[in-house]
C-alpha positions in Angstrom: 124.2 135.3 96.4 122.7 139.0 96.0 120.1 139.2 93.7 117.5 142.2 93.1 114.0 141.0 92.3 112.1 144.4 91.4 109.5 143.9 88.9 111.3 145.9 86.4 114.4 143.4 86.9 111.8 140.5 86.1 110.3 141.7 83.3 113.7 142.6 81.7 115.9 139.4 82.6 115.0 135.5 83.9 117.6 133.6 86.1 118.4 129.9 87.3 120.8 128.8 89.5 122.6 125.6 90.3 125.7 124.4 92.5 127.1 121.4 94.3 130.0 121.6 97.1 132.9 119.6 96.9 132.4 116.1 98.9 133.4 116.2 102.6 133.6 120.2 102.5 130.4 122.4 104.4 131.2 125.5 102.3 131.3 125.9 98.6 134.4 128.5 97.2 131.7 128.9 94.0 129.6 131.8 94.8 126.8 133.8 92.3 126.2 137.5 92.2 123.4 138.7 90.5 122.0 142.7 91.3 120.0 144.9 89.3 118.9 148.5 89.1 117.8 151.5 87.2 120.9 151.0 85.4 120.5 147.5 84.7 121.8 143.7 85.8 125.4 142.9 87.2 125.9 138.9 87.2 129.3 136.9 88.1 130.0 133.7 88.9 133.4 133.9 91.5 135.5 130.3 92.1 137.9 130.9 94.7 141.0 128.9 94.3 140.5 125.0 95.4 138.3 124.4 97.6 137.2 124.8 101.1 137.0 127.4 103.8 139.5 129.5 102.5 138.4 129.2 99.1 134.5 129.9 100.3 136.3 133.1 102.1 138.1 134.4 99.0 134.9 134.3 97.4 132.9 135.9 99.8 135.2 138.6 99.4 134.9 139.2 95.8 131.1 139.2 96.1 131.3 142.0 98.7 133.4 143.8 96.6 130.5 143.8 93.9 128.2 144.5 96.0 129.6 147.8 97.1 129.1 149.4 93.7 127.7 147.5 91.2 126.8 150.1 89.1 130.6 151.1 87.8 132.3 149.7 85.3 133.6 146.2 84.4 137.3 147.3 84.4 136.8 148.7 88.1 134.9 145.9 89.2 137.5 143.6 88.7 140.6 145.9 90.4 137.9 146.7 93.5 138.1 142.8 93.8 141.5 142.4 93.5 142.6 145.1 95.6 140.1 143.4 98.3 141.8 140.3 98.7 142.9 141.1 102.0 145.1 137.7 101.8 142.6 135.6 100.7 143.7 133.2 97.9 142.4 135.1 95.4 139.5 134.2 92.7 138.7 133.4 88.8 135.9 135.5 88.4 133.5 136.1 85.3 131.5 139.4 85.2 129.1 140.3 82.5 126.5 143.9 82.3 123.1 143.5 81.1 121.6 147.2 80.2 118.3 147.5 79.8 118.4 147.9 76.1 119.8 145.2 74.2 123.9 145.0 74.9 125.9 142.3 76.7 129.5 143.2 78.0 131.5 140.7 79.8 134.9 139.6 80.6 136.2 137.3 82.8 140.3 136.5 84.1 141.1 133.0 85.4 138.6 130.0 84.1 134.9 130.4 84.6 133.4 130.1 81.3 130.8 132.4 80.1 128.4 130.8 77.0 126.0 133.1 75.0 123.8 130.5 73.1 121.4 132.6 70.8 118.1 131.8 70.1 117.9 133.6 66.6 121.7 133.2 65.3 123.2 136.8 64.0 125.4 136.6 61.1 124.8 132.3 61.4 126.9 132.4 65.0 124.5 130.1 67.4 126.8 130.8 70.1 130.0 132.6 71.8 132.3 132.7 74.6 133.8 135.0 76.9 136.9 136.0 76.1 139.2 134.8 79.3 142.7 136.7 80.4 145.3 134.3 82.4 145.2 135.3 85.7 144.2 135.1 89.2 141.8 138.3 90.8 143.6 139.0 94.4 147.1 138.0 92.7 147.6 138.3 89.6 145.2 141.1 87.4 146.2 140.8 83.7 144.9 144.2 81.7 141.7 143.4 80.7 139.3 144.3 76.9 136.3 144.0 77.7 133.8 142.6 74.9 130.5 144.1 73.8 128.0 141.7 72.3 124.3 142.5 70.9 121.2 140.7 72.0 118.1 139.6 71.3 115.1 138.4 73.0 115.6 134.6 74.6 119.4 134.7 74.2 120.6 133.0 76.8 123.6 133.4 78.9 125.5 130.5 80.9 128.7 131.1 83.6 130.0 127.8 84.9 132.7 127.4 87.0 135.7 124.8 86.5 133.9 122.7 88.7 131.5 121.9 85.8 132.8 119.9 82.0 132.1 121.8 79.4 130.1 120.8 75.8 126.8 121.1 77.4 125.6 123.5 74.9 124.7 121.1 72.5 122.1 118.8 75.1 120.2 122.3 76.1 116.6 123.2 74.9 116.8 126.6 75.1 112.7 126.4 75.2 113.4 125.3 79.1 113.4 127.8 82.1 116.4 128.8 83.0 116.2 127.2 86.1 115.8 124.1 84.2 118.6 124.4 82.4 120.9 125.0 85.5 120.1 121.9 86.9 120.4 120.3 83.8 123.9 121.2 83.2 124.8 120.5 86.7 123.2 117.1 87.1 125.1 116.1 83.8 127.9 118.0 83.6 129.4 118.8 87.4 132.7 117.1 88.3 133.7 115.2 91.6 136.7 116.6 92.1 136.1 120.2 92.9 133.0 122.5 93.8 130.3 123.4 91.1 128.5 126.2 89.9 125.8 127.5 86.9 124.2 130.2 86.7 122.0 131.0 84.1 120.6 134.8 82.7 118.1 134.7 79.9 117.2 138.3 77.9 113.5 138.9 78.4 113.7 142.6 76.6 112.7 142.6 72.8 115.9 144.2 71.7 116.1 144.8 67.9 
């Protein structure tokens, strides 16, 4: 995982992270990306396909791929992953852009889940989800729309990977660290039949 600690960065977001590897493998194909700067946050959570050392090397991959500019857009993001596949198997990948004001975009192809649970509802909507495009990053790259979401101070934002059920939303206290809620979704939620990952990004700014 990369992740950028300045004190600007801490001020503006909180994070938690959870993750279990698939029994009998030493390398998990679920890897988190989280980097910050001037121009704000980049999270992700990456699943390479199955499971194992070829899906922990596809994954690697795509987080390299990140980390190389992390400032661009979404829609390049994703083709700098794909065109980096370099025969791995290829990833489902979920991206979302945290600016320093108060605006969430995201977008993810493939099938790890991204959950915006609110902590003041706008327009009575508690929560929303990533809108998901079928395909596989390294194989397959469907055209992407990218969605642009307002937010507000203690909306939080939870990626899982298909490694993890899903209708956890409803057992969360959103009064809970984000760490805490990490584990919590992972210790109730994770599956035994594939590797497991949540990651966790909570607004700190004051927005509007």
């Amino acid at each position: 995982m990369v992740f950028d600690t300045t004190q600007t960065l801490a001020q503006f977001i909180e994070t938690g992270q959870a993750a279990r590897t698939h029994a009998g493998e030493a390398q998990s194909g679920d890897l988190a990306f989280l980097k910050g700067g001037p121009w704000g946050l980049l999270a992700a959570a990456i699943d390479g396909l199955g499971h194992g050392p070829e899906a922990a090397d596809a994954a690697q991959i795509a987080c390299e791929a990140l980390a190389q500019e992390p400032h661009r857009p979404i829609w390049r993001l994703f083709q700098r992953c794909h065109d980096a596949r370099n025969g791995s198997r290829g990833v489902a990948l979920t991206v979302a852009f945290f600016n320093h004001g108060n605006t969430l975009t995201w977008a993810g192809v493939g099938n790890v889940e991204g959950t915006l649970l609110r902590k003041q509802p706008l327009s009575g909507h508690t929560q929303e989800n990533v809108r998901l495009w079928g395909g596989v990053v390294g194989y397959r790259m469907p055209p992407l729309r990218l969605s642009m979401l307002p937010l507000r101070k203690g909306d939080t934002v939870i990626l899982t990977t298909d490694g993890v059920r899903g209708g956890f939303a409803d057992s969360l206290n959103l009064d809970d660290s984000a760490q805490m809620i990490a584990d919590h979704i992972l210790n109730r939620h994770a599956k035994n039949t594939d590797d497991a990952l949540v990651l966790v990004i909570r607004f700190l700014g004051e927005g509007e």
